[in-house]
MDTraj code that builds the backbone (N, CA, C; nanometers):
import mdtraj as md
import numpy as np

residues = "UNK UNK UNK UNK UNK UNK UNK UNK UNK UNK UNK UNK UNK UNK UNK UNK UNK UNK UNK UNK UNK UNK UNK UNK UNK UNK UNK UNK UNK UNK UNK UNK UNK UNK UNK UNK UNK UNK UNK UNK UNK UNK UNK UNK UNK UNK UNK UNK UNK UNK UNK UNK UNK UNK UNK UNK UNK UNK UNK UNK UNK UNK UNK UNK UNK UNK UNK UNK UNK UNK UNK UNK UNK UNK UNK UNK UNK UNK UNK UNK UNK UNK UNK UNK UNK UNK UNK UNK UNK UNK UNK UNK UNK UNK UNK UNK UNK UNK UNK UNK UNK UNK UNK UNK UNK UNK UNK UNK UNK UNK UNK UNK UNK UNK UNK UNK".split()
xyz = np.array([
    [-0.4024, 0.6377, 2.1162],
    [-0.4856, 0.6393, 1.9966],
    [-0.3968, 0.6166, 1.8742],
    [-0.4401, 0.5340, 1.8522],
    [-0.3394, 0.5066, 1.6395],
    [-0.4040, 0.6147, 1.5672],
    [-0.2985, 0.6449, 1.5301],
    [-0.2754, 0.7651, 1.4382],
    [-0.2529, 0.6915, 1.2925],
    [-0.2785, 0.7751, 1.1871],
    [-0.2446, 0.7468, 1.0730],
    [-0.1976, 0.8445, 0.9971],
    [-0.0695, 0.8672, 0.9298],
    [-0.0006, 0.9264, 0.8717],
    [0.0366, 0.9267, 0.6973],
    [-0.0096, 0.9979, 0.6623],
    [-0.0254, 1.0447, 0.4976],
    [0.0672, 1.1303, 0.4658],
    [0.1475, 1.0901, 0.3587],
    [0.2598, 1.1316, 0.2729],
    [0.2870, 1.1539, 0.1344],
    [0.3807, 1.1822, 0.1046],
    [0.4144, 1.1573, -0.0331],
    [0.3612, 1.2264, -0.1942],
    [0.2104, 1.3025, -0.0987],
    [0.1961, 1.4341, -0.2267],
    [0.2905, 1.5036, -0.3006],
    [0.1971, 1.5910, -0.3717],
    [0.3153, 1.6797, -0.4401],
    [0.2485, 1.7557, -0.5814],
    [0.2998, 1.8091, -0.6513],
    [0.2921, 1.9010, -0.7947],
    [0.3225, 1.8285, -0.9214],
    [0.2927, 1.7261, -1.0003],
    [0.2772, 1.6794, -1.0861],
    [0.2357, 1.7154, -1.2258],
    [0.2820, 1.6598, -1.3414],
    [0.2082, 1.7215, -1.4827],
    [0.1854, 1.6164, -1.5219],
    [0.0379, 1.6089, -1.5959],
    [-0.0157, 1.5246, -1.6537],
    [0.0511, 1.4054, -1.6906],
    [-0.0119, 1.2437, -1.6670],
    [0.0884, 1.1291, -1.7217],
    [0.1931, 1.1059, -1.5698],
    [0.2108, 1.1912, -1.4922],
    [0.3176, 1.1318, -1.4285],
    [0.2839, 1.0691, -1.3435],
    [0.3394, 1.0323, -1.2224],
    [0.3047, 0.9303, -1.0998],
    [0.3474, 1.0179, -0.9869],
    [0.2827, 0.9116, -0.9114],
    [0.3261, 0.9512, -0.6965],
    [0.2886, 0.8537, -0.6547],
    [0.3606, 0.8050, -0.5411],
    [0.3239, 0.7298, -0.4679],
    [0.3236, 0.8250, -0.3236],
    [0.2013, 0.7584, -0.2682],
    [0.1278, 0.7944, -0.1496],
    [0.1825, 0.6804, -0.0294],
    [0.1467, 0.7179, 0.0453],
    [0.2607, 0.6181, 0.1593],
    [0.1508, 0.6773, 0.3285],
    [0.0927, 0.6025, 0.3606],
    [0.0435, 0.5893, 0.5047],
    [0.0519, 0.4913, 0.5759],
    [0.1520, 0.5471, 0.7326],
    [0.2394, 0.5152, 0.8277],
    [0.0813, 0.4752, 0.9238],
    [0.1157, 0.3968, 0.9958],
    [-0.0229, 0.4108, 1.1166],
    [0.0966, 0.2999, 1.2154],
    [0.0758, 0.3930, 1.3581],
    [0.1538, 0.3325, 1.4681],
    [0.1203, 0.2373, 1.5389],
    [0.0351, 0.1182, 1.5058],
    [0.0144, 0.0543, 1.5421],
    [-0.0171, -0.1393, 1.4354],
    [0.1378, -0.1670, 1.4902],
    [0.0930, -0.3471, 1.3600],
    [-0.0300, -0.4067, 1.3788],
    [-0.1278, -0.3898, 1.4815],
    [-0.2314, -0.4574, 1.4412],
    [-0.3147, -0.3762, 1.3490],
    [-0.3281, -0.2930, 1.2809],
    [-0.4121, -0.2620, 1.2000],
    [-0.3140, -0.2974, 1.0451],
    [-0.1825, -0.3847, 1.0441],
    [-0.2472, -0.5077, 0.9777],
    [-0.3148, -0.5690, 0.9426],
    [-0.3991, -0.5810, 1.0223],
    [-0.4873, -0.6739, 1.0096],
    [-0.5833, -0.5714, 0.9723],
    [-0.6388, -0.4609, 0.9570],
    [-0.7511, -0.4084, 0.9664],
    [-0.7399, -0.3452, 0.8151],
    [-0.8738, -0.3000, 0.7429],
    [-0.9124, -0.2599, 0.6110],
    [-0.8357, -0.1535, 0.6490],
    [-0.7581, -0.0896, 0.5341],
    [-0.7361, 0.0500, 0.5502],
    [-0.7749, 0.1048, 0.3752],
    [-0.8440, 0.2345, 0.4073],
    [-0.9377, 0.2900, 0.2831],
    [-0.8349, 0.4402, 0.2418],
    [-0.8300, 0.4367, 0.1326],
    [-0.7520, 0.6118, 0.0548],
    [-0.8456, 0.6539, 0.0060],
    [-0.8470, 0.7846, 0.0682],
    [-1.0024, 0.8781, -0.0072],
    [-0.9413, 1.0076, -0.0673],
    [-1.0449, 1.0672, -0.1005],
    [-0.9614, 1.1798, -0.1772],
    [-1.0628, 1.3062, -0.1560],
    [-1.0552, 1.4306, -0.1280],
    [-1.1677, 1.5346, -0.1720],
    [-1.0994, 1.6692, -0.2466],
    [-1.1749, 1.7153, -0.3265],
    [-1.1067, 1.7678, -0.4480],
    [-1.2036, 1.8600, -0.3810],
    [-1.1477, 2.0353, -0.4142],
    [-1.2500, 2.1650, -0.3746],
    [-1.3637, 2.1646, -0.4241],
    [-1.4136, 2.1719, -0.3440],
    [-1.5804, 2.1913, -0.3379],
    [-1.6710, 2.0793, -0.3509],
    [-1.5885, 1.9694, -0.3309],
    [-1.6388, 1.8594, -0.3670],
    [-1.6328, 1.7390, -0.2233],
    [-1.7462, 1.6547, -0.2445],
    [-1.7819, 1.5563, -0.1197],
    [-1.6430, 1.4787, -0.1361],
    [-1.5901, 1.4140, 0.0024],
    [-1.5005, 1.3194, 0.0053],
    [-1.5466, 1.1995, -0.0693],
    [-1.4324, 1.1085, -0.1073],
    [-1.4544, 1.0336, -0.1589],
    [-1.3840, 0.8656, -0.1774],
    [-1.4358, 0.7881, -0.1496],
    [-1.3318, 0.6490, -0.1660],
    [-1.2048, 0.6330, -0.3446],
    [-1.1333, 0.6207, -0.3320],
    [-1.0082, 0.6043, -0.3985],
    [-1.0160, 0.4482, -0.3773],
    [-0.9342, 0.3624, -0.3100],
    [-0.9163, 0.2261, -0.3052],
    [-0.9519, 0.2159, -0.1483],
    [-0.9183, 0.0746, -0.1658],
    [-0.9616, 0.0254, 0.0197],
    [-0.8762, -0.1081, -0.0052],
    [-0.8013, -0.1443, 0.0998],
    [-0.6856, -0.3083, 0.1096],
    [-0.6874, -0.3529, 0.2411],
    [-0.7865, -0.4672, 0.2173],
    [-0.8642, -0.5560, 0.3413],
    [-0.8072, -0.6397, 0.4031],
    [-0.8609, -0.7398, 0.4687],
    [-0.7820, -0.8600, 0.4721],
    [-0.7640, -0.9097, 0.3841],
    [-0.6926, -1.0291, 0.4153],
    [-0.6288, -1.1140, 0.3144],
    [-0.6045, -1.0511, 0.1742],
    [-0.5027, -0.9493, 0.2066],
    [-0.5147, -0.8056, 0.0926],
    [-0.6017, -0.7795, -0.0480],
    [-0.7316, -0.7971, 0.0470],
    [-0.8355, -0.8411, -0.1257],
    [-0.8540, -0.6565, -0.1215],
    [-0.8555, -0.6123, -0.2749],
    [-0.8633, -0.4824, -0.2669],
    [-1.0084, -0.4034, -0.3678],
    [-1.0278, -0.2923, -0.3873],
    [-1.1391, -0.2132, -0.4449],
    [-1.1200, -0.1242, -0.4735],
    [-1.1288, -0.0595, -0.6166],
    [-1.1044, 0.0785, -0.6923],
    [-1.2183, 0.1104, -0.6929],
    [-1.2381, 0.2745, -0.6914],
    [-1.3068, 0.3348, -0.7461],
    [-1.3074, 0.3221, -0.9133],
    [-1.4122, 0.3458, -0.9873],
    [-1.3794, 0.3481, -1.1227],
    [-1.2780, 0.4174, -1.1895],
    [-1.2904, 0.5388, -1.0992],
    [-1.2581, 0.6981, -1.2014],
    [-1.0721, 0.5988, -1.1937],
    [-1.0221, 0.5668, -1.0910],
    [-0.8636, 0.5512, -1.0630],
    [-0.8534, 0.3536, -1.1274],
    [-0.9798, 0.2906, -1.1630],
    [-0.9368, 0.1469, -1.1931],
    [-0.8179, 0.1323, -1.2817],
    [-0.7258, 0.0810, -1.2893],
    [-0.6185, 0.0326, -1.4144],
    [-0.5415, 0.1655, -1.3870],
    [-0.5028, 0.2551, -1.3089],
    [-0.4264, 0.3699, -1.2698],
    [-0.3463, 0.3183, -1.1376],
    [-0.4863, 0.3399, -1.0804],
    [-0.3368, 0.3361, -0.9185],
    [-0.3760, 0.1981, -0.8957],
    [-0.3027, 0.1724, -0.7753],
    [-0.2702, 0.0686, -0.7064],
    [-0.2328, 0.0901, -0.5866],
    [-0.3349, 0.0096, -0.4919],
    [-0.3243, -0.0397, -0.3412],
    [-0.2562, -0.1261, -0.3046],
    [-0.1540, -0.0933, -0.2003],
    [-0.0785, -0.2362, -0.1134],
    [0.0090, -0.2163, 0.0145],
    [0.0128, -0.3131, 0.0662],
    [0.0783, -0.2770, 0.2266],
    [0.1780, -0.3767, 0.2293],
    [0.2628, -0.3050, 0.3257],
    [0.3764, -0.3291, 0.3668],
    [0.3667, -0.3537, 0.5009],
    [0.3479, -0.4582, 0.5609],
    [0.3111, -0.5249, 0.6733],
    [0.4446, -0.4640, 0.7358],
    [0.5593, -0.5015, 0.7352],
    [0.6656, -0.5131, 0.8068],
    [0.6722, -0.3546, 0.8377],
    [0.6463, -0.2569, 0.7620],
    [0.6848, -0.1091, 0.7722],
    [0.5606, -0.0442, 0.8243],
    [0.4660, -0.1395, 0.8818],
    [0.2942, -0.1003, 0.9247],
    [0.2743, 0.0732, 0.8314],
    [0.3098, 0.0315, 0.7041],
    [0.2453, 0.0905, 0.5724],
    [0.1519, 0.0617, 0.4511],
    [0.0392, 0.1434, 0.4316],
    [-0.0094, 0.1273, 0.3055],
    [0.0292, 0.2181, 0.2045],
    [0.0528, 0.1989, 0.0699],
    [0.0931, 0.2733, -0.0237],
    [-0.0359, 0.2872, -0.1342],
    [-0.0389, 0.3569, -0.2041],
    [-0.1190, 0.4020, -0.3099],
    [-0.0208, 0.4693, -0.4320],
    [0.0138, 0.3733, -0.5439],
    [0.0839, 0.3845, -0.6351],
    [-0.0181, 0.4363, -0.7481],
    [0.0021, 0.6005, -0.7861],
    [-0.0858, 0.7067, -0.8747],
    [0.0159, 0.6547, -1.0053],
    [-0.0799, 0.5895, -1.0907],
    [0.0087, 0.6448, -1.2277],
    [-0.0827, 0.7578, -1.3368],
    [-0.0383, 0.7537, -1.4151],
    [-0.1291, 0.8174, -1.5734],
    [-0.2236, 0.9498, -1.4761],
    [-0.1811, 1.0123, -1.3905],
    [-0.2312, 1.0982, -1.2984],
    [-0.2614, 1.2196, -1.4615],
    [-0.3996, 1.2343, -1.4109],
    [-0.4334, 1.3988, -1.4559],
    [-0.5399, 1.5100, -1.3594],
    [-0.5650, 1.5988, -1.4186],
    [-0.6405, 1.7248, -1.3545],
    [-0.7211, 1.7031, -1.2448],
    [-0.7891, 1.5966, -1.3183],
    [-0.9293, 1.5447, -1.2311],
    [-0.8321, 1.4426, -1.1162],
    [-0.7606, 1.4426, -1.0942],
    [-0.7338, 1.3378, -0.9873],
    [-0.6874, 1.4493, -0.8293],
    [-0.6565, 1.5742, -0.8681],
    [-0.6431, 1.6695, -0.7996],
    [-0.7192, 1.6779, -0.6574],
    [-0.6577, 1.6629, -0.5815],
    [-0.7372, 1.6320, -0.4220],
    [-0.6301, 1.6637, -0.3213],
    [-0.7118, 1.6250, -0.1837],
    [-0.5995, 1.6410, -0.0507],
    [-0.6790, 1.4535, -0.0344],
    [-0.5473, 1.4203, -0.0409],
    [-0.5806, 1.2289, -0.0314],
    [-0.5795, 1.1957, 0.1269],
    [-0.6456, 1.0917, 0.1995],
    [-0.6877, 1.1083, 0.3253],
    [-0.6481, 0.9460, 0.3456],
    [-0.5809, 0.8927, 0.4124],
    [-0.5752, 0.7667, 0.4514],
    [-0.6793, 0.7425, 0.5868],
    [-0.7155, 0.6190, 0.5842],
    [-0.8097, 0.6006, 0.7563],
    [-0.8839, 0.4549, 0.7442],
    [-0.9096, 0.4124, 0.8614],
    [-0.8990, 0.2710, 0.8697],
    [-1.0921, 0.2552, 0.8989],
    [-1.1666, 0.1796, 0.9305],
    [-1.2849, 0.1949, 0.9363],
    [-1.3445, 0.2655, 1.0466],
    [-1.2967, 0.2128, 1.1559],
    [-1.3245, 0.2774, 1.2648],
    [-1.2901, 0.4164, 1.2000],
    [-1.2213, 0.4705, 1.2042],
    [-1.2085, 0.6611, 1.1438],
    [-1.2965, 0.6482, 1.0939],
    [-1.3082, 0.5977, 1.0026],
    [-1.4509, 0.6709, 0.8666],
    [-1.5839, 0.6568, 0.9424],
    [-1.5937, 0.5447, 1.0461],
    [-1.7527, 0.5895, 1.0867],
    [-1.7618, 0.6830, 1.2311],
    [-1.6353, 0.7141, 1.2753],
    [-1.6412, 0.8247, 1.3570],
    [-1.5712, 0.9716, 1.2788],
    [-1.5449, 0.9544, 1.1858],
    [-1.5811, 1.0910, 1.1297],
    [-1.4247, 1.1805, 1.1985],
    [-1.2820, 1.0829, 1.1794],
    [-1.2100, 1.1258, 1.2810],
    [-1.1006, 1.1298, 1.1480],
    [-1.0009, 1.2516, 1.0706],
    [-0.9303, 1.2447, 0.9540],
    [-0.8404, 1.2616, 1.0304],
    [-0.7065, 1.2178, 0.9581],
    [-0.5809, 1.3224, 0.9458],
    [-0.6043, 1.4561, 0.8666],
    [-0.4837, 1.4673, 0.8477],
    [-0.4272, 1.5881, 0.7663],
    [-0.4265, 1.5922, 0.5869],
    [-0.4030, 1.4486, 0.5807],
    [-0.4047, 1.4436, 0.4220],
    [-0.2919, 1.4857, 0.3742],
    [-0.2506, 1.4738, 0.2612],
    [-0.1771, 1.4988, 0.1222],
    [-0.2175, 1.5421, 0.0235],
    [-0.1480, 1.6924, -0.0245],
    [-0.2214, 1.7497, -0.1306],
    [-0.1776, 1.6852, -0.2295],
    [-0.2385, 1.6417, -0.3614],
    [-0.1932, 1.6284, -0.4884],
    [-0.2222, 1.7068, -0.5600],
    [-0.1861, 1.7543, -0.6081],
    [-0.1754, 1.8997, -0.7471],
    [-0.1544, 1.8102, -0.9391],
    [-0.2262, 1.7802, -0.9699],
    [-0.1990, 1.7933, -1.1484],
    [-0.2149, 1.8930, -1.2435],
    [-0.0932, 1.9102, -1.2517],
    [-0.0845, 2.0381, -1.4018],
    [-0.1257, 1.9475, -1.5082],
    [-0.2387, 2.0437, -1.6064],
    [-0.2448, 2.0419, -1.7674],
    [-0.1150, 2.0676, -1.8782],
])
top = md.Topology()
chain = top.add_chain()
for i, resn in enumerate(residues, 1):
    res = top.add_residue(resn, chain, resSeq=i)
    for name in ("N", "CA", "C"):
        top.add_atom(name, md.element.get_by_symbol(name[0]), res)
traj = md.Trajectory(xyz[None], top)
């Protein structure tokens, strides 16, 4: 079973950055959409970006002109580059490819923390 592996959280103050980094053991999902979601306490999960084929990509609003989606074919990695991070961006971030999202199958996630 391909696994997918989420990294690179952490404790942040307002304005700063992270980059997010998900490993998945298998190069053909290269080829496959892979989606960054996010769920913040008490709150429904949620789409962040998604980087498809032919790396055409999709923001959520709340993160448009902030982060940035992209993969690293050779390192069978996707990254999620957080900038201008604040409060509201506060979540456990969830990497997963489609198949996951319609079987309802997560990792572990990455906490992100933003201090005021």
């Amino acid at each position: 079973q391909v696994k997918l592996v989420e990294s690179g959280g952490g404790f942040v103050q307002t304005g700063e950055s992270l980059r997010l980094s998900c490993v998945y053991s298998d190069s053909a999902f290269n080829l496959n959409a892979i989606s960054w979601y996010r769920q913040a306490p008490g709150q429904q999960r949620e789409l962040v970006a998604r980087i498809g084929l032919y790396e055409t990509t999709t923001y959520a609003a709340s993160v448009k002109g902030r982060f940035s989606i992209s993969r690293d074919s050779a390192k069978n990695t996707v990254y999620l580059q957080m900038n201008s991070l604040n409060p509201e961006d506060t979540a456990v971030y969830y990497c997963n490819d489609m198949a996951g999202i319609t079987n309802g199958v997560w990792g572990q996630g990455t906490q992100v923390t933003v201090s005021s």
